[in-house]
C-alpha positions in Angstrom: -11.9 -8.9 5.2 -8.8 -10.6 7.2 -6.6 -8.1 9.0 -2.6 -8.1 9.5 -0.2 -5.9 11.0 2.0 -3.9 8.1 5.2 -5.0 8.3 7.4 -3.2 5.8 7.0 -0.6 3.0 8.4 -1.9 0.1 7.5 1.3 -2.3 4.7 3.9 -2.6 2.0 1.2 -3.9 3.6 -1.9 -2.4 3.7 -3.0 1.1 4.3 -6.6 3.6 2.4 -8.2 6.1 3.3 -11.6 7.9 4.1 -14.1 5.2 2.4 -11.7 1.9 2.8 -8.8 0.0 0.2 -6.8 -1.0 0.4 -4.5 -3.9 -2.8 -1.3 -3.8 -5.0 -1.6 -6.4 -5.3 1.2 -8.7 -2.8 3.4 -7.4 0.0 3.8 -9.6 2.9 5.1 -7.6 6.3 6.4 -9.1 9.0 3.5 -8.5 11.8 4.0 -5.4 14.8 5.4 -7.5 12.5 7.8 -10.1 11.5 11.4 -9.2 8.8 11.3 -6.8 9.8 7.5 -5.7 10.8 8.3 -2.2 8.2 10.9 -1.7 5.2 7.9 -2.5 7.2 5.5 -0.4 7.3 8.3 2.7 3.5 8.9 2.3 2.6 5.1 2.6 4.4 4.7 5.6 3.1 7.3 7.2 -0.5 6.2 6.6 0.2 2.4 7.2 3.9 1.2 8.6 3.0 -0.3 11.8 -0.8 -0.2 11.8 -3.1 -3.0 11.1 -4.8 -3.1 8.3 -7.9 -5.1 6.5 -7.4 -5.5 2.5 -9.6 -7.5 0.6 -7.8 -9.1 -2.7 -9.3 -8.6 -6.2 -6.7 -10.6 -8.3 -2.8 -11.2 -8.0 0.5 -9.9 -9.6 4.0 -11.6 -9.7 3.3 -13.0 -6.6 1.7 -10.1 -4.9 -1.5 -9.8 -3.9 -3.4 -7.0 -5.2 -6.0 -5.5 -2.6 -8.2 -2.5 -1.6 -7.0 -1.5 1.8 -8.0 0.2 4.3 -6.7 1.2 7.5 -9.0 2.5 10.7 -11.5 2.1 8.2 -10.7 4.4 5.4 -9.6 3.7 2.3 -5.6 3.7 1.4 -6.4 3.5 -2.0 -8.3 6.2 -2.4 -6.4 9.2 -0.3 -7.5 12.6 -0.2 -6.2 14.5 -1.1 -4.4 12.6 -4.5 -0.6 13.1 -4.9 0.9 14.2 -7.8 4.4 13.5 -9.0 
């Protein structure tokens, strides 16, 4: 699985690493801007922004790669406990 540094959060299922963007696979977060938007974005950040990370791609969407990621070895995907919105 390559590794990168997180770089930015872009929104609650979206985030940048050196020269990509890597989207979460399967996690459906509310958009920045919609109720629950800045919530999702505030969660991912506090679980990645900063950290390094290892993702492994399973396809691609406008331009973004779409990964299962994990970060000190757990899965950011699938958080416990889920949030609701």
């Amino acid at each position: 699985m390559p590794k990168a540094k997180v770089t930015k959060i872009i929104d609650g299922d979206t985030f940048k690493i050196p020269r990509k963007v890597i989207r979460l696979a399967n996690v459906y977060a509310p958009e920045v801007g919609t109720k629950g938007g800045s919530q999702a974005k505030a969660d991912l950040k506090n679980m990645i922004k900063a950290k390094t990370i290892s993702y492994k791609s399973v396809g691609k969407s406008y331009n973004r790669i779409v990964a299962q990621v994990k970060v000190a070895g757990k899965s950011v995907n699938s958080r416990n406990p889920p949030k609701t919105f």
